[in-house]
C-alpha positions as CSV (number, residue, x, y, z in Angstrom):
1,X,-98.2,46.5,-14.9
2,X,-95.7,43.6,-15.1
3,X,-96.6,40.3,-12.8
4,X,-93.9,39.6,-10.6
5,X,-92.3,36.3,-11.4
6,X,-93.8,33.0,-9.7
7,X,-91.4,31.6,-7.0
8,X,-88.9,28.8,-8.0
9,X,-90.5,25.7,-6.6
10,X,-87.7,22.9,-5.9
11,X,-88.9,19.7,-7.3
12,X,-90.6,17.3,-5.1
13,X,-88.2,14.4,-3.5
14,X,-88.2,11.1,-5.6
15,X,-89.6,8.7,-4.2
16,X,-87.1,6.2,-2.5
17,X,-87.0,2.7,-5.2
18,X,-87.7,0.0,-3.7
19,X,-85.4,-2.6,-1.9
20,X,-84.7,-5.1,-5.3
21,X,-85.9,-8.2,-3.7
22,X,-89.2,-6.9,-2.7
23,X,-92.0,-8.9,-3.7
24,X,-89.9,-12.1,-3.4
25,X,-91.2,-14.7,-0.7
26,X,-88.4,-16.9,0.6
27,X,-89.5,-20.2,3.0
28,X,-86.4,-20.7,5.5
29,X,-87.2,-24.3,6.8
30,X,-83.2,-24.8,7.2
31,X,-80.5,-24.7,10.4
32,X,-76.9,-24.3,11.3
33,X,-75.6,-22.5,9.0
34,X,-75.1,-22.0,5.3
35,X,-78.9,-22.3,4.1
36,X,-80.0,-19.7,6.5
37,X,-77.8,-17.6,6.0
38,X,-78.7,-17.3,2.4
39,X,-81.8,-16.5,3.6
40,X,-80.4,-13.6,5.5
41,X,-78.5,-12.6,2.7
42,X,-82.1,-12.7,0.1
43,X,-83.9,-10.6,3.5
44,X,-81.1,-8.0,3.4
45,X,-82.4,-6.6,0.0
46,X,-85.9,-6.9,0.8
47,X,-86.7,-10.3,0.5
48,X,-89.9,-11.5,2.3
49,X,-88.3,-14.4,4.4
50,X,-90.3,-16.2,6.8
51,X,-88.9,-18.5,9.2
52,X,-89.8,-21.8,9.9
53,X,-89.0,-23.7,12.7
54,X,-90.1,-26.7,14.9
55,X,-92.4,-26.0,17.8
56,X,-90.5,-28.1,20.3
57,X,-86.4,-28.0,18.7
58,X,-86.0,-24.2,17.9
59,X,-82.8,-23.4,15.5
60,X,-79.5,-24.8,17.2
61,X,-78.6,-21.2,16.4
62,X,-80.0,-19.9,19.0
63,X,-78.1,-21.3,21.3
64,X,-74.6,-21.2,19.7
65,X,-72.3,-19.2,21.4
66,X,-72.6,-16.8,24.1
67,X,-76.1,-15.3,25.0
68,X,-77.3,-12.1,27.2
69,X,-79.7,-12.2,29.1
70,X,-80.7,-15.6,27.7
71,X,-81.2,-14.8,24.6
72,X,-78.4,-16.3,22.3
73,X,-76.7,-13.3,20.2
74,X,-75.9,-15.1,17.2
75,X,-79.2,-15.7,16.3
76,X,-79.8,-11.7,16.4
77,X,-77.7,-11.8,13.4
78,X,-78.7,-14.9,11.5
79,X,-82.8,-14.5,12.1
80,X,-81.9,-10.5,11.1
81,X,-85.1,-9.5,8.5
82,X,-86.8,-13.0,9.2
83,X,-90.5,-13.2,10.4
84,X,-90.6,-16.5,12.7
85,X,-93.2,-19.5,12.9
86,X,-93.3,-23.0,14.1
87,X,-94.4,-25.6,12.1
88,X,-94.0,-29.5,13.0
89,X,-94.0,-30.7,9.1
90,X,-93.8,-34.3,10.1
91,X,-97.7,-33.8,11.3
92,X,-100.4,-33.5,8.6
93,X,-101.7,-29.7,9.7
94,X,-98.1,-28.7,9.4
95,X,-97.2,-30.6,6.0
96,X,-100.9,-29.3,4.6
97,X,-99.8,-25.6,5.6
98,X,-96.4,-25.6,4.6
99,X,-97.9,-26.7,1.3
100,X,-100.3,-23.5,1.5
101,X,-97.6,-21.1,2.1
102,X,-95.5,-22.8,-0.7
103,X,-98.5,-22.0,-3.1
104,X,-97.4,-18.3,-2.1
105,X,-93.5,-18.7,-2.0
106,X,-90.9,-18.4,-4.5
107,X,-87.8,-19.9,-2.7
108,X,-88.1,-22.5,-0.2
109,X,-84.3,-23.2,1.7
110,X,-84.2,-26.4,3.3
111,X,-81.2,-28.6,4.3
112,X,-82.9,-31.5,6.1
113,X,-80.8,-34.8,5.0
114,X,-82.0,-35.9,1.1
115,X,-85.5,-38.2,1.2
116,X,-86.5,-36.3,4.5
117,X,-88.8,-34.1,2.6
118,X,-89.8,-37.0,0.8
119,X,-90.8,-39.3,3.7
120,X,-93.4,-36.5,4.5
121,X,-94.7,-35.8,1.3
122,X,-93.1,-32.5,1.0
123,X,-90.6,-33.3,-2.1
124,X,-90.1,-31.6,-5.1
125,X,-93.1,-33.6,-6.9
126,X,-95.3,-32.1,-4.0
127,X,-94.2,-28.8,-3.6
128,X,-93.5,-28.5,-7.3
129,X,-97.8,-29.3,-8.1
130,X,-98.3,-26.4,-5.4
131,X,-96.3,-24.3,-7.3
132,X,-94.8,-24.7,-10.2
133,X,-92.7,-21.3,-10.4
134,X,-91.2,-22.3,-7.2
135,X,-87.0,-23.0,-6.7
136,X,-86.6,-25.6,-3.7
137,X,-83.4,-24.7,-2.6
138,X,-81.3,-27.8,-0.8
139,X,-78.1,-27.5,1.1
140,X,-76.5,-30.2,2.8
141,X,-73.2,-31.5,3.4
142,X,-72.8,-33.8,0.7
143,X,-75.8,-33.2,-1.8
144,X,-78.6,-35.2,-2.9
145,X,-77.2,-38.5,-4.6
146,X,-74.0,-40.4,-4.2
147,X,-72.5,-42.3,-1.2
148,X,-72.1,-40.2,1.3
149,X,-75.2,-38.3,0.3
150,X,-77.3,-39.9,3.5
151,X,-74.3,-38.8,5.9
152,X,-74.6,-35.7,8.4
153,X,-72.7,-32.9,7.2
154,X,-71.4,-29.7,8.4
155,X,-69.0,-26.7,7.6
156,X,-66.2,-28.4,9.3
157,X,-65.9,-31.7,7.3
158,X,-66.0,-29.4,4.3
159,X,-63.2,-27.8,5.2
160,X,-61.8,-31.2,6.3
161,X,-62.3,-32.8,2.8
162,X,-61.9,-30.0,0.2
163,X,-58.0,-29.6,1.4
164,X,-58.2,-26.3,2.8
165,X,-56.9,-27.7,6.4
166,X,-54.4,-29.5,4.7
167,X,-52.9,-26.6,3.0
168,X,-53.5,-24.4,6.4
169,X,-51.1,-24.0,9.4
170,X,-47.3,-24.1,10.0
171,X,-44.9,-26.2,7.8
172,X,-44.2,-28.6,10.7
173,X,-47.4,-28.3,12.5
174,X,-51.1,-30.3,12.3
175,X,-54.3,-29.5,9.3
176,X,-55.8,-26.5,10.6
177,X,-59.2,-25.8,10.7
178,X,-60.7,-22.2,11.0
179,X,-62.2,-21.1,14.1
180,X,-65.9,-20.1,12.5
181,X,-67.9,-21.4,9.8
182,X,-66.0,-20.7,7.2
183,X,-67.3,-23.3,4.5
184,X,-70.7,-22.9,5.7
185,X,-70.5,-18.9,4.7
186,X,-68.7,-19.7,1.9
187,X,-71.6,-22.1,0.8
188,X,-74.5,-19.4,1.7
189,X,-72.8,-17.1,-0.7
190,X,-72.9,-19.8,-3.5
191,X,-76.4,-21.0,-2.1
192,X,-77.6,-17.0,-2.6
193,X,-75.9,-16.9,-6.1
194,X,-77.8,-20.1,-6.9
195,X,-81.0,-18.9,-6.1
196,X,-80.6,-15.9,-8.2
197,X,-79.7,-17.9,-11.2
198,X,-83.1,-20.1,-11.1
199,X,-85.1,-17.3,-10.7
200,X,-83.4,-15.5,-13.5
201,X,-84.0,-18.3,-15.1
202,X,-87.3,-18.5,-14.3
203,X,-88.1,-15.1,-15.8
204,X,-87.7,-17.2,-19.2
205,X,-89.0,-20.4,-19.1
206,X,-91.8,-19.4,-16.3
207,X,-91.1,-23.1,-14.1
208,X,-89.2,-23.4,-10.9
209,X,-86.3,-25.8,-10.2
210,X,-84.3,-27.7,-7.7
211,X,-81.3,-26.4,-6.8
212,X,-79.0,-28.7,-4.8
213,X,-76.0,-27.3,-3.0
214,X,-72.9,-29.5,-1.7
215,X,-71.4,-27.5,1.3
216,X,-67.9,-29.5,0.3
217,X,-68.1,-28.3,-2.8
218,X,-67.8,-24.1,-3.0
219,X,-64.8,-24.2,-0.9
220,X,-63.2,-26.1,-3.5
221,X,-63.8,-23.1,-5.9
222,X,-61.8,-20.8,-3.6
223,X,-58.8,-22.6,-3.2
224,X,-58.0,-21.6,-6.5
225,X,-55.6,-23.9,-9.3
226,X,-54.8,-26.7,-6.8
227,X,-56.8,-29.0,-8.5
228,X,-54.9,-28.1,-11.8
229,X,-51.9,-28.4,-10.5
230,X,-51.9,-31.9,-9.1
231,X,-53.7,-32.9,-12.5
232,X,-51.2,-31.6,-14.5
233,X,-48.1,-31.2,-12.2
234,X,-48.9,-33.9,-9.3
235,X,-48.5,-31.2,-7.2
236,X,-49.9,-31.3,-3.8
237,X,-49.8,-27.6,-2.1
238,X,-48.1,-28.1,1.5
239,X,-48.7,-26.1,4.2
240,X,-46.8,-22.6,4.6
241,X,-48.1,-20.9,7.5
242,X,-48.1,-17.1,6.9
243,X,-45.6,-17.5,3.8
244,X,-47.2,-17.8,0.4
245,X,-45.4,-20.2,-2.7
246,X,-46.3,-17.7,-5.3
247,X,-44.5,-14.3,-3.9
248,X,-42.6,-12.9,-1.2
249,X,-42.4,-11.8,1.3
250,X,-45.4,-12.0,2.3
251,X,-46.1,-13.1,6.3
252,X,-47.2,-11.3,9.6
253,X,-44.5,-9.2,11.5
254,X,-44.1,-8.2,14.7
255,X,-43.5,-4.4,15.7
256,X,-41.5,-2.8,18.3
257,X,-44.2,-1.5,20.3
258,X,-46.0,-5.6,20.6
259,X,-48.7,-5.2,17.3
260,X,-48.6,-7.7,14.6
261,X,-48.5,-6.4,11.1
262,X,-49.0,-8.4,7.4
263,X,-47.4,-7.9,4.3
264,X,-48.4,-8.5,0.9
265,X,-45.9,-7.9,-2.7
266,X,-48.0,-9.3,-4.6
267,X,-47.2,-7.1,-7.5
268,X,-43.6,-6.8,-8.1
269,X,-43.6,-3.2,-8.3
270,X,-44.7,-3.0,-4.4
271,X,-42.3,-6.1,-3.8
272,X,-39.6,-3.6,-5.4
273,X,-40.9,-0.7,-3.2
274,X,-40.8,-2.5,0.5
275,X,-37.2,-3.9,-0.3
276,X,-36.6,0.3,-1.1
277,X,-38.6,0.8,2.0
278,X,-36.3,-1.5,4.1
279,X,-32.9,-0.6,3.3
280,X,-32.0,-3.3,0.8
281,X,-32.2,-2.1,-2.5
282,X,-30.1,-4.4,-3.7
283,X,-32.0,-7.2,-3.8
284,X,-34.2,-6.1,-6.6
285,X,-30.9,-6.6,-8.6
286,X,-30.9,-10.3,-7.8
287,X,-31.8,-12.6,-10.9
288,X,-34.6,-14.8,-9.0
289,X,-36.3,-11.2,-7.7
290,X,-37.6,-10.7,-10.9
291,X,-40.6,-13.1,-10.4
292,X,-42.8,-14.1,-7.2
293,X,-41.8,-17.9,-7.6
294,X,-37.9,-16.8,-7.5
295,X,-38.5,-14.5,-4.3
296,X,-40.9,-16.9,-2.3
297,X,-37.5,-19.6,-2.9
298,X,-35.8,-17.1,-1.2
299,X,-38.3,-15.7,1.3
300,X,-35.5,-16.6,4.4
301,X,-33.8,-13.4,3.6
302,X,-36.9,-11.4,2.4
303,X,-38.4,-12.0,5.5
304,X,-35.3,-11.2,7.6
305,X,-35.1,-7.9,5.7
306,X,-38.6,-6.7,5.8
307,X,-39.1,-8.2,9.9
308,X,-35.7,-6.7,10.9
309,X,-37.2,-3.3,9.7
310,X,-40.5,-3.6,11.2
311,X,-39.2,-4.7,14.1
312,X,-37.7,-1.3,14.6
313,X,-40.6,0.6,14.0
314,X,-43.9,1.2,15.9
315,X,-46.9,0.0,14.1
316,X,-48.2,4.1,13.0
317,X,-44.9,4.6,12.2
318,X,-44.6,1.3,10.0
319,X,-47.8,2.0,9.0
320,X,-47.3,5.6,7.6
321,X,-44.1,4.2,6.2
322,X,-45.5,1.8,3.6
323,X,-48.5,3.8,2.6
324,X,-46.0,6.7,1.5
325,X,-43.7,4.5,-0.2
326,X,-47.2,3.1,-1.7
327,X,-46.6,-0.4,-0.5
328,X,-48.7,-2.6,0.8
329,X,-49.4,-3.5,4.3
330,X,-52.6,-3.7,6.8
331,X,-52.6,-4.3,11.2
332,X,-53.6,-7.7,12.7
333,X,-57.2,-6.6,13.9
334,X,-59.5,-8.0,16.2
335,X,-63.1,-7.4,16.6
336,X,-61.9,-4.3,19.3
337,X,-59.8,-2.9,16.4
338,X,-62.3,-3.3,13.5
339,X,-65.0,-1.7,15.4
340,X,-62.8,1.1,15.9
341,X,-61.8,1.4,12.3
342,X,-62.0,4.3,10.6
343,X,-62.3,3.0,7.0
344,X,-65.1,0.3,8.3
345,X,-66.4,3.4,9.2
346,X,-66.4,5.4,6.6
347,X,-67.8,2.2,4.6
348,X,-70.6,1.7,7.3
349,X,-69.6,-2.2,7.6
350,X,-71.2,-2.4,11.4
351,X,-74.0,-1.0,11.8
352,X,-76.4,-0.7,14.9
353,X,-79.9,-2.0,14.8
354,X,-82.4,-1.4,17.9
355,X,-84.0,-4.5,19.3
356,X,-86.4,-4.7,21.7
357,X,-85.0,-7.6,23.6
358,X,-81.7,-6.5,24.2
359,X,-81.5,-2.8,23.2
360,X,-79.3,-1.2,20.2
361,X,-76.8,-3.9,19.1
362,X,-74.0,-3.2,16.4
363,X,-73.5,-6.0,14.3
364,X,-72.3,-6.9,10.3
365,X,-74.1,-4.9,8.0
366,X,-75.4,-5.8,4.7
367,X,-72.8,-7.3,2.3
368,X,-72.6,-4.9,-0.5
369,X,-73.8,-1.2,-1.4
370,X,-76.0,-0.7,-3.9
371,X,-76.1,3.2,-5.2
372,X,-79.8,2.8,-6.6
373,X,-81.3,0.2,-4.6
374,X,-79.3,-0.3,-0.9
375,X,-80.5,-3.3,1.0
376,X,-81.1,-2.7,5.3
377,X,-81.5,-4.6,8.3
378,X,-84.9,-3.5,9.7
379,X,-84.8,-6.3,12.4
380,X,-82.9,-8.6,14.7
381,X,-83.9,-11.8,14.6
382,X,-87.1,-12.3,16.8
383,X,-88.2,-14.9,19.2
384,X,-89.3,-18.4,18.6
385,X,-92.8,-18.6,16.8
386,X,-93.3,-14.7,16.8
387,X,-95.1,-14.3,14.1
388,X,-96.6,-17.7,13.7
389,X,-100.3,-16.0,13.7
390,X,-99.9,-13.1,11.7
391,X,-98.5,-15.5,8.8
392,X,-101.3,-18.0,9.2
393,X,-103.7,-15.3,9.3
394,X,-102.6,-13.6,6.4
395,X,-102.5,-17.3,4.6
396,X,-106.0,-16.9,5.0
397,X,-106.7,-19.2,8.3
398,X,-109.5,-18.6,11.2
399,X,-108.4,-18.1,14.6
400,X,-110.2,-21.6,14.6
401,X,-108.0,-22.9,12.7
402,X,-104.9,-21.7,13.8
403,X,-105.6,-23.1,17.3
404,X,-106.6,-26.0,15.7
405,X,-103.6,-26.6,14.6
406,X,-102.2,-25.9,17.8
407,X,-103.8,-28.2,19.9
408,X,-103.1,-31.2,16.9
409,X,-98.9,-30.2,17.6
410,X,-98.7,-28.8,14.3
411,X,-97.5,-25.3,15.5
């Protein structure tokens, strides 16, 4: 007699890889904003990141901006994936065990001004002997040499002396400066990039490095040719508002039902389709239309064309217009509409992350999708000092010693 055939089994699951950075130990000893939220970024794909902050002078961040309940709600965001100590490193129980968790680390992220690690004993040569394979990460307004080197710094002066607020706002109006920390993100990117470079570097040569970040200088690498241009040209870009030198038209319009709309024709085939779109064909038979430099000369009439159309329409309707003409055009959101957003939706760009201080709380999520690999927020950022004796403990100190340490000021 014939056996009946054995069952199909379906294979067993794979085993979910591993977030990339895991393994990866990343010392966050910095404040307000760009080095620590490099370290967010690094915790986002499974990078270790413990948080170090004074005892007595928590984060500023946690008291930026509005708070519930008196806990400050930005902080939920930049502390997100960060275990939390206190450590006063200008004592010599906090210097001697930030030098013992350095031992362990392979990115430390500081931004204190340059020579304030030094004047502690906590400098490169220092940290550097406790760990060779380590990358000391230092962000600061203005870097680590030069004449302004020993000056405060922040995001804003950045954007102050890079010439982004003198290229941004009306034609006939002041420098404007962005309402959030634009060069400060901008730098955390860099800052993350950075740190990725010296350890891929590291994977070769088997030593760590210094890497020193000026927060005036990657906003310079996002305004694009200007430099160029006044180096070969002596061209200084002016200030445009909405409008853009390069093409046109290209500005925010309002609709008939009160919502503001933007346009971009970029390409000159889409610059073709809106004037189609419009009702004024005929332009595309003009000479200068041929180019984005010859329509942003004339972007008067463009703009009269295209905003006399709009203004007609309701924003679905204007909406539903350009995407079937295949032109292109996008709603002025704010955080109501964004949330609401079907393709930041469908993309998962907020997500909602529990908390037990203030309950589930929707906030950014991670910046970019990985198919293989995905980095996850599995925390909002914690209180001061949460986790200050776990750490130490798993550092290897006594409960002696960690109230030692206490009772010196150190933690």
């Amino acid at each position: 007699m014939s056996r009946a055939p054995e069952p199909t089994r379906s294979p067993a699951p794979a085993a979910p890889a591993p977030p990339p950075l895991q393994g990866l130990r990343v010392l966050d000893l910095a404040t307000l904003f760009a080095g620590p939220l490099c370290a967010t970024m690094l915790g986002d794909f499974g990078a270790e990141v413990i948080k170090v902050e004074h005892p007595g002078r928590p984060d500023p961040s946690r008291g930026h901006g509005p708070a519930k309940n008196g806990v400050g709600l930005w902080w939920k965001v930049l502390g997100r994936n960060k275990r939390n100590i206190t450590l006063d490193l200008s004592t010599r129980g906090g210097r001697e065990t930030l030098l013992r968790l350095a031992s362990t680390a392979d990115v430390v992220v500081e931004n204190f001004r340059p020579g304030t690690l030094e004047k502690w004993s906590l400098g490169w040569d220092e940290l550097s002997k406790a760990n060779p394979r380590l990358v000391l990460t230092r962000v600061t307004g203005f870097g680590q040499f030069g004449p302004y080197s020993h000056r405060p710094g922040f995001g804003t002066l950045a954007e102050a002396m890079s010439g982004f607020a003198a290229a941004t706002g009306e034609p006939e109006g002041p420098p404007t400066l962005p309402p959030f920390g634009l060069a400060d993100s901008i730098a955390a990117l860099a800052t993350s990039y950075a740190v990725m470079t010296a350890l891929a570097a590291r994977a070769t040569t088997g030593r760590g490095q210094v890497v020193d970040m000026a927060i005036i200088e990657p906003i310079l690498a996002v305004l694009g040719p200007q430099t160029l241009w006044y180096d070969q040209l002596g061209y200084v870009q002016p200030r445009t508002g909405n409008r853009s030198l390069n093409n046109a038209p290209r500005n925010i319009y309002r609709t008939a039902d009160g919502s503001w709309l933007a346009v971009s024709t970029s390409a000159q085939s889409v610059a073709e389709r809106v004037m189609h779109l419009v009702g004024r064909p005929e332009l595309v038979d003009e000479p200068w239309f041929a180019s984005g430099s010859g329509r942003a000369e004339h972007a008067d009439e463009l703009d009269d064309a295209v905003g006399r159309w709009i203004a007609r329409q309701t924003r679905d309707d204007a909406i539903g217009a350009f995407e079937k003409a295949e032109a292109a055009i996008a709603p002025v959101y704010d955080i109501r509409d964004v949330l609401n957003d079907p393709q930041y939706q469908a993309l998962g760009t907020i997500t909602e992350v529990p908390d037990p201080e203030l309950g589930p709380l929707r906030m950014q999520n991670v910046l970019f999708r990985l198919s293989e690999t995905p980095g996850a927020i599995r925390w909002a950022g914690r209180p001061h000092g949460a986790d200050t004796r776990e750490v130490l403990a798993e550092l290897g100190l006594t409960a002696d010693e960690i109230t030692e340490l206490r009772t010196q000021g150190a933690l």
